[in-house]
C-alpha positions as a printed Julia matrix, in Angstrom:
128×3 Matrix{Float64}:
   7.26  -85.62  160.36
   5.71  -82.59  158.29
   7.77  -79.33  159.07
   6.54  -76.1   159.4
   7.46  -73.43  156.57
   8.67  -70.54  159.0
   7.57  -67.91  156.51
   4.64  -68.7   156.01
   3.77  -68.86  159.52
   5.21  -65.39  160.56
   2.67  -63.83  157.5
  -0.43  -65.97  158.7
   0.01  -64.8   162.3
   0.77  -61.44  161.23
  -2.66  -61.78  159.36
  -4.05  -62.81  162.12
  -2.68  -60.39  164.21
  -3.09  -57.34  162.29
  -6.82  -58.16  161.92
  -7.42  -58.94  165.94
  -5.73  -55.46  166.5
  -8.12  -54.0   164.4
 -10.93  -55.07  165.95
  -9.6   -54.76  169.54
  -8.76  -50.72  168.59
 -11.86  -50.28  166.81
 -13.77  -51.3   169.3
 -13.02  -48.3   171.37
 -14.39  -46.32  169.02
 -18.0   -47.83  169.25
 -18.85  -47.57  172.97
 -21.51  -50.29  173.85
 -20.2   -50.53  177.72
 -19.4   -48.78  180.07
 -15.81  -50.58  180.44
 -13.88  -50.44  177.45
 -11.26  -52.92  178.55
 -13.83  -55.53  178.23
 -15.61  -54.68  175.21
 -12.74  -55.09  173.51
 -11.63  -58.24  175.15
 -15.2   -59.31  174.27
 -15.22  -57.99  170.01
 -11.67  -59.52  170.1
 -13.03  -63.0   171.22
 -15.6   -62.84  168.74
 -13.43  -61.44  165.79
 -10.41  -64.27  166.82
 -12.21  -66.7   165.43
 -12.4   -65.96  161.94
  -9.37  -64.2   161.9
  -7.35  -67.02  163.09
  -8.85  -68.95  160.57
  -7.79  -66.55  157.65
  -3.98  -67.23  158.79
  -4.47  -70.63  158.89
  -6.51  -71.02  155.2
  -3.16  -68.23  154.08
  -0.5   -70.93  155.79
  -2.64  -74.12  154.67
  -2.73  -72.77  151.13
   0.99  -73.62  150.64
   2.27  -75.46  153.3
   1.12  -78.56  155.79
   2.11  -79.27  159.75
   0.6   -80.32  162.69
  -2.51  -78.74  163.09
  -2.4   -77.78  167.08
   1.17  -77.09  166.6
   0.61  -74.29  163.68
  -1.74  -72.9   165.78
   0.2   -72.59  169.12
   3.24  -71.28  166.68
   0.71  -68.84  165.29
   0.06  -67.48  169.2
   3.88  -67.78  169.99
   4.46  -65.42  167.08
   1.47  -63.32  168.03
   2.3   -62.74  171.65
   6.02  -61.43  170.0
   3.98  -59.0   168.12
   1.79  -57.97  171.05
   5.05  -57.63  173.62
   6.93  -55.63  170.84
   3.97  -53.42  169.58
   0.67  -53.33  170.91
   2.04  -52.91  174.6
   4.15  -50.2   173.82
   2.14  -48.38  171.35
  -1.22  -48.85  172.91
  -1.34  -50.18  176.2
   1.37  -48.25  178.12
  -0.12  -45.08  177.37
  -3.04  -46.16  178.52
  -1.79  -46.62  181.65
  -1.0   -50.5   181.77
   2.45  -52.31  181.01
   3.52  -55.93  179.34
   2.98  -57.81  183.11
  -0.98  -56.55  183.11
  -1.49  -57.16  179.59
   0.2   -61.16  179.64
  -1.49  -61.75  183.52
  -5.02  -61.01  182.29
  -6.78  -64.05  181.88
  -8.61  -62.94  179.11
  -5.73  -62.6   176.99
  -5.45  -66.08  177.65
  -8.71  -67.5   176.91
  -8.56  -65.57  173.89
  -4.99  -67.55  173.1
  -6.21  -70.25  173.65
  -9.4   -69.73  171.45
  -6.66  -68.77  168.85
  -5.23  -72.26  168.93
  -8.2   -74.11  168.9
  -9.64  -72.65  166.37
  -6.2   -72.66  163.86
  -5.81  -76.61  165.0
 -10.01  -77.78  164.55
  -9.73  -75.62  160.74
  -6.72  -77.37  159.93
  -7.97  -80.34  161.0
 -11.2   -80.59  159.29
  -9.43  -79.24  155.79
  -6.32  -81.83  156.1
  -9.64  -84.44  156.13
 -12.05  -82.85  153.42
């Protein structure tokens, strides 16, 4: 069985991360509609994509594992970061807490997204 290489995870979903945040916060800065909540759920879905994919080409540059499973490590990690600082830092004063921000379902889709698109990349490169 391939193992994972811990630290190299934690930096690609920190990548990751750090780049969806960006993109998620920026977007409220760029008002195209009239609720913000979803435009950012909605540049965040669009920017997860190639994000997730620049953690996975960082972890895939030096290490191997199952692809699914690096990706659903890379969203375990990520939902760490969110509960420890994009809740407090950005969503409580906004007026929600951790149980809205993990019970919307759009955080999930966009989770799952995450995975999906982590596992398919390292997928196709483990066969080119």
């Amino acid at each position: 069985m391939k193992t994972i290489n811990f630290p190299r995870i934690i930096g690609a979903s920190l990548i990751t991360y750090l780049i969806g945040i960006a993109a998620f916060i920026s977007s409220y800065y760029l008002p195209f509609l009239e609720n913000a909540e979803l435009q950012a759920n909605i540049v965040l879905t669009i920017f997860i994509i190639p994000a997730s994919i620049i953690g996975a080409r960082f972890y895939l540059a030096n290490a191997k594992g199952p692809s699914f499973l690096i990706g659903a490590i890379m969203f375990a990690l990520t939902i760490i970061w969110d509960a420890s600082i994009t809740v407090p830092l950005f969503i409580i004063p906004a007026g929600g807490n951790h149980l809205s921000f993990f019970s919307d379902p759009g955080f999930w889709f966009i989770g799952g997204l995450y995975v999906l698109s982590v596992g398919l990349y390292a997928r196709i490169k483990a066969v080119a």
